[in-house]
N, C-alpha and C positions, 0 to 999 in steps of 0.2 A: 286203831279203834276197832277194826273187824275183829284184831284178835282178843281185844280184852273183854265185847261183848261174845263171843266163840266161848270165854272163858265161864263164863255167866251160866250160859246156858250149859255144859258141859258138867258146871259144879251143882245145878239144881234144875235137873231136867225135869222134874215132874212139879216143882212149886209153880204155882200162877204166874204169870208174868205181867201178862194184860188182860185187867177187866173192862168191859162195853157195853154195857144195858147186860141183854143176858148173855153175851158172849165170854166165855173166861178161857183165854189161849196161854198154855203151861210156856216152858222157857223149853222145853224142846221142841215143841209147834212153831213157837216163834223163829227159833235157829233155823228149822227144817225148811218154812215158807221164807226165809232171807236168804239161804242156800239156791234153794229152786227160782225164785226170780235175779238171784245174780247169775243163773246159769241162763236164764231167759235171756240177760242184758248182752249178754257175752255172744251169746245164736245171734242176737239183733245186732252185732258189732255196735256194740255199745265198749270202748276201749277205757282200758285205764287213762284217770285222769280226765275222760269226757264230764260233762257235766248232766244231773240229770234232773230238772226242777218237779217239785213235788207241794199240789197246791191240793193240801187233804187236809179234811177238819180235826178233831183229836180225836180219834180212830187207829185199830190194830193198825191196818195200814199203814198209817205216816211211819211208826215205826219198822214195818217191816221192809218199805221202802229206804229208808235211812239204812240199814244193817246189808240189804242188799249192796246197795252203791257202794260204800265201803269194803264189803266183801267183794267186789269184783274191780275194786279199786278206782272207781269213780267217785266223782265229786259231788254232795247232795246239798241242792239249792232248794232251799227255805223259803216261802212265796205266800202270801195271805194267802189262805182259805178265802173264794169269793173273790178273792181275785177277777176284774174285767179281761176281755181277751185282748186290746191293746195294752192294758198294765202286762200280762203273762206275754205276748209280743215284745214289748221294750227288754223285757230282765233274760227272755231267749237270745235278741241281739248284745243284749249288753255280755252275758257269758257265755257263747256263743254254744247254747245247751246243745244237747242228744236229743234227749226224751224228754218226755213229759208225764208224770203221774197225775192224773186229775179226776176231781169227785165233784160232779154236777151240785151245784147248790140248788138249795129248795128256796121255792119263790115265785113269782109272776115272771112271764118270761121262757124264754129258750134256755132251758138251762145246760145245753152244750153248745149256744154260742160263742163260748170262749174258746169252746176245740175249734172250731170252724173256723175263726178267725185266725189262731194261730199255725193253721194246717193249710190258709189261703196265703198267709206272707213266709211261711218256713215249713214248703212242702217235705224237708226231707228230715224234720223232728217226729222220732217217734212218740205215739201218745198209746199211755196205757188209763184205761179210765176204772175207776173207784164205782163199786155198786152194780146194780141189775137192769138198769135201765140200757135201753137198747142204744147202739154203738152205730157211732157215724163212721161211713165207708174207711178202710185202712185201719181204724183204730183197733184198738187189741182190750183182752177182757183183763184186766190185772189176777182178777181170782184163778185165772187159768194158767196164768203166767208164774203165781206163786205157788201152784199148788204142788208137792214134792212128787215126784213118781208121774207130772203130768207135761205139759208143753213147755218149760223153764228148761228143758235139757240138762248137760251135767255138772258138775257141783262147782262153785265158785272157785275164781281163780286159776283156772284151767288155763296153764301157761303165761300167766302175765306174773309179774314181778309185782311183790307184795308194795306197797307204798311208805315212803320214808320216810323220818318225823318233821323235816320241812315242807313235806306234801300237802298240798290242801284236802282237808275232807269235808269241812263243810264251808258253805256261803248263805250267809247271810242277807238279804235284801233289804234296805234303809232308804226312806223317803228322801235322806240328804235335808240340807239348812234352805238349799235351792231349789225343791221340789226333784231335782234328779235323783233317780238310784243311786244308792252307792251299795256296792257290792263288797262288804267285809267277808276275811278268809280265815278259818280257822285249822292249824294245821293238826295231821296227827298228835305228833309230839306234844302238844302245848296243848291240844285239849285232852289228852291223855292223862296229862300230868297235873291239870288245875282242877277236871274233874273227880279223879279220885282222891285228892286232896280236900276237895271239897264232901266228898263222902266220909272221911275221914273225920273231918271235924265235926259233921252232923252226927255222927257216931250212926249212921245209914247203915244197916243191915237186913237181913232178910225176912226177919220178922215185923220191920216197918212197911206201912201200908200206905200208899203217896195219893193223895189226889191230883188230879193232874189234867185242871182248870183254864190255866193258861195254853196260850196258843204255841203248840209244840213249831210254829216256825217262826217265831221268836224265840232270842238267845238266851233268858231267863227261862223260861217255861222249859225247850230242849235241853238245857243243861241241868236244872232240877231231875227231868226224865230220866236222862241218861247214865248221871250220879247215883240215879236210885239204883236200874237198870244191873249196873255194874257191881252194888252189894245184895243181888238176889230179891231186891223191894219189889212187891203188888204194885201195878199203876195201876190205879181204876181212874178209865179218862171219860171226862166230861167234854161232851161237845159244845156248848155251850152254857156261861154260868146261871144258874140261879140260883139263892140264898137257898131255898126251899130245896131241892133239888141236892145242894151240896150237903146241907146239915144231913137230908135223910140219908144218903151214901153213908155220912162219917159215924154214921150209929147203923146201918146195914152192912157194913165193910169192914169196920173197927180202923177207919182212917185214922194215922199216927201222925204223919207232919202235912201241915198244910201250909200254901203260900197263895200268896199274891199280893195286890196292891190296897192302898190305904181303903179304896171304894170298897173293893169285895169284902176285907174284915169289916169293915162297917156295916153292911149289907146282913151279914150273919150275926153280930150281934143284935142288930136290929128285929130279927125273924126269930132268933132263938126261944125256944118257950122249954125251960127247963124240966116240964111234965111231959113234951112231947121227944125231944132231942137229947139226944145220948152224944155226950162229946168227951167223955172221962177218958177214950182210946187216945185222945190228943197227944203227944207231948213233945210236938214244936212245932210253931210257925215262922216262917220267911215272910219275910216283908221287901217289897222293891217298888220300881217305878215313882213314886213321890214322896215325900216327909209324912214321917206317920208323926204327928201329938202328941206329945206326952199324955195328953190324957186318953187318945185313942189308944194306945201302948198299955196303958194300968187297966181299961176296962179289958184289950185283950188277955192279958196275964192274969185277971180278974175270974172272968168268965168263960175262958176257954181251957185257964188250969194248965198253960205253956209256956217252954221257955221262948222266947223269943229271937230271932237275928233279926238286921238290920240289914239289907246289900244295896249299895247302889253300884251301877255301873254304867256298861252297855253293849251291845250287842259287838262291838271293837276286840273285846276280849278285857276291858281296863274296866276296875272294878277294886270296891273295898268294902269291908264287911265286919261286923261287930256283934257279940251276943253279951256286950258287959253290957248291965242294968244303968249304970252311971252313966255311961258314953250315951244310950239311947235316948236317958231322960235330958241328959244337957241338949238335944239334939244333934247330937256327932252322928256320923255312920262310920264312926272306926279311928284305929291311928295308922294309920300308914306304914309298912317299912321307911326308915329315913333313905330319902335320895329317890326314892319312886314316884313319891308326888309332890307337885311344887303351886303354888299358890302365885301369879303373874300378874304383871300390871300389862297396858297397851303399849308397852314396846318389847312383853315378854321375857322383864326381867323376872327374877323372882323376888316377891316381896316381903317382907319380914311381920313373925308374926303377929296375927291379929286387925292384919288388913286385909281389906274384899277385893279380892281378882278372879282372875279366871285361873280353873283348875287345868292344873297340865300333868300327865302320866308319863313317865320316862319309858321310853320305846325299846331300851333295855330290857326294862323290867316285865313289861308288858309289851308282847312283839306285835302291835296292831300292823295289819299287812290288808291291804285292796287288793280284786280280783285285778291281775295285770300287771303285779310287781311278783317278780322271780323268786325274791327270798325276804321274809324281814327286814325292813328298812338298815342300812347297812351302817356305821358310824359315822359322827357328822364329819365335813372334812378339816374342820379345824380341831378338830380331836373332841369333840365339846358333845355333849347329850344332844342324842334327837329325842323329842318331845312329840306327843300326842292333845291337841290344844281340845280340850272337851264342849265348847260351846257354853258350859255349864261355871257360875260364879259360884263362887266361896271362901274361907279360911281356915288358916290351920293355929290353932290357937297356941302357948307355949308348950303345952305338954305333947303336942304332934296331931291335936283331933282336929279331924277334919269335917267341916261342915260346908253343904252344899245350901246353896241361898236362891237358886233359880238359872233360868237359861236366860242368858245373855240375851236374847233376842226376841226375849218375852218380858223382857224389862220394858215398863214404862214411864215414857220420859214426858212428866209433867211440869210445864215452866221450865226446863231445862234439871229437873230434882227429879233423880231417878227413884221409882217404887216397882219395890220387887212385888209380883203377883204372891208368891207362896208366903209371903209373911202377912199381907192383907188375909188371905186363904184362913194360913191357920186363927190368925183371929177371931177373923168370922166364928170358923166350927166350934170357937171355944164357949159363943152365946147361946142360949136354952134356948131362943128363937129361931136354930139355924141347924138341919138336920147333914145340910152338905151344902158345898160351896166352890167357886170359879172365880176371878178375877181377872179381868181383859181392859188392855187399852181402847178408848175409845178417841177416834179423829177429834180435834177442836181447835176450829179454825185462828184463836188467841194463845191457847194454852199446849196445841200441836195433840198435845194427848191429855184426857182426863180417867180415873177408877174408875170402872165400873163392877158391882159387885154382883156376881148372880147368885142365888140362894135358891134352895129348896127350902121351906118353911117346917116350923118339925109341927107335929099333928097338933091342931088348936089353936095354931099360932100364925100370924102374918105378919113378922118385923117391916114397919117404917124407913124410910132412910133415916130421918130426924133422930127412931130411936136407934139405929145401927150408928150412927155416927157418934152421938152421945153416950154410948154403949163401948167406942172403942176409943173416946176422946182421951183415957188417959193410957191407951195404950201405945198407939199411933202418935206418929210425927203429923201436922194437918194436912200436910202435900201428901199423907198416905191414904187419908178418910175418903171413903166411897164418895165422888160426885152423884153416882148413882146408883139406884138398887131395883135393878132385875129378879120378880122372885116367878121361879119356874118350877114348873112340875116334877122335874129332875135334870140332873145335870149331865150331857150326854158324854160320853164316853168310849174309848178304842175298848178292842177286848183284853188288854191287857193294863186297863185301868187306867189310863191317862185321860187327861180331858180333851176330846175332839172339838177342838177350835173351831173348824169350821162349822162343824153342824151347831155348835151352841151360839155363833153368829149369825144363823141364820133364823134359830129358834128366836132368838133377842131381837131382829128384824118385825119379827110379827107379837111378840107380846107387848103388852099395854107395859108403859111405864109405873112402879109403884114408889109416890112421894110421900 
């Protein structure tokens, strides 16, 4: 990966690489500052193969961090931005990191008690910190570290052995089904070859301009980056989203492809005011992280003038993807190579089309690998496919498309009559009285779990439960209709679009019920 971003920069030394408010760093800045902090890493015996976590918001940095570690053949660990100092504690033990790159969050608060904590249980991880603020005892200045001709010493790679393509270069951090980490591994080779492949079919080149919204330490948001990266694309990265904030970028920047999840293009349709916002430089969006609508899909193609993709995956490396108009509006996200994905019942057979199981990835095709296994899961020993079980339901209908129907474990079981959350979801959004939408099981003490629907109300409007339910009576099964309807100010969310369960449980704690 050092050498195919080396490559980048070497074929367009003077185009932009990274835009940041007013900051614009060309692609030979970018090389020169990942050069000089790999020679920083390498002074600090930072060795090939160490790990080196990196908790930076979407900022030059992250990236210049990522290109360093790589260039000095280290392993770069991916870690929320804001990050607590026991969460950045746990994921140091668990990869038993080097370093540490960290950028103080803004907030109430000590905003380098995270270094302190992590410097109090792992006094011998180095910390280099993000920004101007004054630095806790041992800690080092990153800007000083990166800066070429100054304290990074000499250029990357100095005597260590380039890294293989079953190497890891990056990791990934995942909450887990169990609340633990799990620490997925991305190797040279394999991200070498799906990313530029992935550039390839966006027809990504150097005249495209990426926004780049999502959290670069998530494996959709870094791998958009990095795709671009690698055909000469502008990032102009956003540290945080707002509707307002990204349209004005895509008409100051002449932003080309844009992504993310079903919230955020809703967010921008919604703000869009066609007298003020210039979005004609468009010409594709990514879509990930939940089911977009058929009609959330027509207003985007509608109004933003783009072709569209589809991707689902995950941060594992397992993933499928579609830009046919058909597959989108059936609700597919793609067809599969045959033999890569398999659709399973609960003893993990496979099961024939046009039934609901759990999605499984062939580990063949997709070499999903954890921090802690030596090489790709190896063949199973009765000669038979190892498999990658996704947590995630769906089918594959007779033509091979594949639809995802929800996680497993956000099913709820009503009377024992399972209701998928995303198919109440989409419902909802499809009524004039419902501008966004969440779906949660709720405890009952007869029934084990009952609907509960949350809504945001769209302006002028306060749906009923009486008229949501009668509003979806001929859509729904009656074990699917909302027992209840929670309507809320908005529906809370991660930064890469998902809905944050917990905090919208706790939001539904204190709002009045509406019947």
């Amino acid at each position: 990966m050092a050498e195919l971003l080396q490559r980048s920069c070497d074929r367009w030394p003077d185009r932009p690489a990274l835009v940041c408010g007013a900051r614009r760093v060309s692609y030979a800045e970018f090389g020169a500052a990942a050069k000089a902090l790999a020679g920083a890493y390498e002074r600090l015996e930072v060795q090939p193969g160490d790990r080196v976590l990196c908790s930076v918001s979407n900022r030059p940095e992250y990236l210049v961090a990522l290109g360093a570690a790589w260039a000095c053949g280290a392993v770069h660990v991916g870690v929320d931005y804001r990050s607590t100092g026991p969460e950045l504690s746990t994921v140091v033990t668990l990869t038993r990191a080097r370093a540490l790159v960290f950028e103080p969050a803004d907030g109430p608060g000590d905003p380098l008690l995270p270094v302190s904590v992590v410097r109090d249980r792992h006094p011998d991880v180095r910390v280099a910190v993000v920004g101007d603020c004054p630095r806790p005892p041992g800690c080092l200045a990153f800007s000083e570290l990166a800066a070429p001709g100054g304290t990074g010493g000499a250029g990357p790679g100095t005597g260590s052995t380039p890294p293989g393509g079953d190497d890891p270069a990056l990791i990934f951090i995942t909450s887990g089904t169990t609340g633990t980490p799990k620490a997925t591994v991305g190797g040279h080779g394999d991200l070498g070859r799906r990313w530029r492949r992935l550039g390839e079919w966006l027809r990504f080149g150097p005249d495209d301009v990426h926004l780049v919204q999502l959290p670069l330490a998530h494996g959709f948001g870094l791998m958009m980056a990095v795709a671009a990266l690698l055909t000469g694309g502008r990032l102009v990265l956003l540290p945080r989203f707002s509707a307002g904030e990204a349209l004005r970028l895509i008409g100051d920047e002449g932003v080309t492809v844009l992504n993310g999840a079903p919230a955020h293009f809703k967010l921008l349709l919604r703000h869009i005011d066609p007298t003020r916002h210039r979005v004609r430089s468009l010409r594709l969006g990514v879509g990930t992280a939940a089911a977009f609508p058929p009609p959330l899909v027509r207003a985007i193609w509608q109004h933003l003038g783009v072709d569209f993709m589809f991707m689902y995956g995950s941060s594992e490396g397992v993933g499928v993807a579609t830009t046919d108009r058909e597959d989108i509006l059936r609700g597919s996200v793609g067809r599969p190579a045959p033999g890569s994905v398999a659709v399973v019942g609960p003893d993990r057979r496979p099961l024939p089309p046009g039934q609901v199981g759990e999605i499984a990835f062939s580990r063949s095709t997709f070499p999903v690998r954890y921090w802690g296994e030596s090489r790709p899961a190896p063949p199973a020993p009765d000669g038979g496919e190892r498999w990658y079980y996704s947590g995630d339901f769906g089918r594959l209908d007779a033509d091979g498309r594949l639809y995802v129907l929800g996680r497993l474990k956000l099913q709820i079981d009503r009377g024992g009559l399972k209701v998928d959350p995303v198919e109440v979801e989409n419902a909802l959004l499809r009524l004039p009285d419902v501008a966004d939408a969440a779906v949660v099981g709720r405890p009952n003490p007869v029934l084990g779990e009952t609907v509960c629907a949350c809504v945001v109300a769209a302006p002028g409007r306060v749906p009923t439960l009486d008229e949501v339910r009668a509003a979806l009576g001929g859509e729904l099964a009656p074990h699917k209709l909302p027992d209840e309807l929670r309507v809320l100010d908005e529906i809370p969310r991660t930064l890469i679009g998902k809905v944050d369960l917990a905090t919208l449980r706790a939001a539904m704690a204190v709002e009045p019920q509406r019947a």
